[in-house]
C-alpha positions as CSV (number, residue, x, y, z in Angstrom):
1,X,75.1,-87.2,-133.0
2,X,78.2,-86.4,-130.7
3,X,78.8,-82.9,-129.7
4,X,82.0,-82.5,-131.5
5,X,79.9,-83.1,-134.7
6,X,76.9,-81.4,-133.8
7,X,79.6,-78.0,-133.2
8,X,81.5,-78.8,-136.9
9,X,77.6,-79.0,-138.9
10,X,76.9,-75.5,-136.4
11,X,80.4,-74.0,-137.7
12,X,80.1,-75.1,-140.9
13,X,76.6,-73.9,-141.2
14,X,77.2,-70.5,-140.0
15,X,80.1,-70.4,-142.6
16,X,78.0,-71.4,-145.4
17,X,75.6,-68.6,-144.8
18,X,78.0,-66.0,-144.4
19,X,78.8,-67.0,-147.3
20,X,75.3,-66.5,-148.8
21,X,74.8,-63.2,-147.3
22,X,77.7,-61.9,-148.6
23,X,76.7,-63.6,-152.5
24,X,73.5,-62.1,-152.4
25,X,74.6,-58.4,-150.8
26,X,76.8,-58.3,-153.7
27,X,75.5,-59.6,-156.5
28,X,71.8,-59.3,-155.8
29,X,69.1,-56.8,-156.7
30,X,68.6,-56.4,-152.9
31,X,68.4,-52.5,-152.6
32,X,68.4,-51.4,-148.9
33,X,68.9,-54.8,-147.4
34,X,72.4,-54.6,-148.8
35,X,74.1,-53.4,-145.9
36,X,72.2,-55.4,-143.1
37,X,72.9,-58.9,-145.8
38,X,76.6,-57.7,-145.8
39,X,77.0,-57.3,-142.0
40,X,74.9,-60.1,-141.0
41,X,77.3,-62.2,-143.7
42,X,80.6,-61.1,-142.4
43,X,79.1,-61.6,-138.5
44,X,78.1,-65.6,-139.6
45,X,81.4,-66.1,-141.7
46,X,83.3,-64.6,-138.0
47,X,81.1,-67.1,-135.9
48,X,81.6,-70.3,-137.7
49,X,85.2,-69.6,-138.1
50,X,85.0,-69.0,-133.4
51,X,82.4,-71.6,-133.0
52,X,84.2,-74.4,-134.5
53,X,87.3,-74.3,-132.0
54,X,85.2,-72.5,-129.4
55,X,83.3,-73.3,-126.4
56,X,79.7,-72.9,-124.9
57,X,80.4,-69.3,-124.9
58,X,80.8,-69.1,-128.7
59,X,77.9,-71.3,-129.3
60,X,75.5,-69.2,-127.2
61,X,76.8,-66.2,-129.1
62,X,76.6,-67.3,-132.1
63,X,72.5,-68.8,-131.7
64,X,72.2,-65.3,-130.3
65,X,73.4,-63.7,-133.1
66,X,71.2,-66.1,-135.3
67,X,68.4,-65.9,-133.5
68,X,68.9,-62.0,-134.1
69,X,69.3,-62.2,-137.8
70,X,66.3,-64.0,-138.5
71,X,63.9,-62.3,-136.6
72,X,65.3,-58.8,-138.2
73,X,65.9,-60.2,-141.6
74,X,62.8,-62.2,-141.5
75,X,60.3,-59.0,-140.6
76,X,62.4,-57.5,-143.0
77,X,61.0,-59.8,-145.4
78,X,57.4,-60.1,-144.6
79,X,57.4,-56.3,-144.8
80,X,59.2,-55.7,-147.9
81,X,59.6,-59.0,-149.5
82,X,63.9,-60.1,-151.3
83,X,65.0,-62.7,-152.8
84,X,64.0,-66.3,-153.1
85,X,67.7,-67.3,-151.8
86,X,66.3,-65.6,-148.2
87,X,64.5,-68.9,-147.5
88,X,67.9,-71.1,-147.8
89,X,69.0,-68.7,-145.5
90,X,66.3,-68.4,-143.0
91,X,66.6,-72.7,-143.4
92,X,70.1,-72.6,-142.4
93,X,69.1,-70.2,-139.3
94,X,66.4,-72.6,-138.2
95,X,69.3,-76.1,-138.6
96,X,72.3,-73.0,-136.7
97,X,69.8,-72.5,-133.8
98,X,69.1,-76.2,-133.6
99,X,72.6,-77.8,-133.7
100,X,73.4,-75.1,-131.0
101,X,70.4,-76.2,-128.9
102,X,71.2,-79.8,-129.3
103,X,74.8,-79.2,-128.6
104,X,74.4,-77.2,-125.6
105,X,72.2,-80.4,-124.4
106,X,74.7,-82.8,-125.2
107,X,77.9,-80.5,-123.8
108,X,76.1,-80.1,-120.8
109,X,74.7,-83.8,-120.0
110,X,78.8,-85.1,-121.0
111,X,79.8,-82.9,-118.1
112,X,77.5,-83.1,-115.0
């Protein structure tokens, strides 16, 4: 896939699940992970919206960030269990950090 495509599936990703966050913070049963969902949703939405124009930069930050919210929000989960829509979450984490890595690969092999 070229760069420029793997960076639009990344950014749209990261959109998507913003997205999610933000359904489920509001309209779930989700008690104390409310707050962390609702961050975490309105950090994704911000990153998709800087990755998709950005540079390596943005895509570092935003695997970073990802990389972040899955480890907290999946100990979160082990510990205290949520909703099944966590999984298509924690999916679209895993498919985030890989685009980012493959674009990162890509970017930097075009340019040497």
């Amino acid at each position: 896939m070229a760069p420029e495509n793997l960076k639009r599936a990344m950014a749209g990703l990261l959109v998507l699940t913003g997205v999610l966050h933000l359904i489920v913070a509001l309209t779930g049963n989700v008690g104390d992970l409310k707050f962390g969902l609702t961050l975490f949703g309105i950090a994704y939405f911000l990153l998709g919206l800087f990755v998709y124009p950005g540079k390596a930069t943005a895509v570092r930050v935003a695997m970073v960030m990802t990389a972040l919210g899955l480890g907290l929000g999946g100990l979160n989960f082990i510990k205290n269990g949520g909703p099944p829509s966590l999984y298509v979450m924690f999916a679209i984490d895993v498919a985030v950090l890989a685009l980012g890595g493959m674009w990162l690969m890509k970017s930097k092999s075009s340019t040497s």
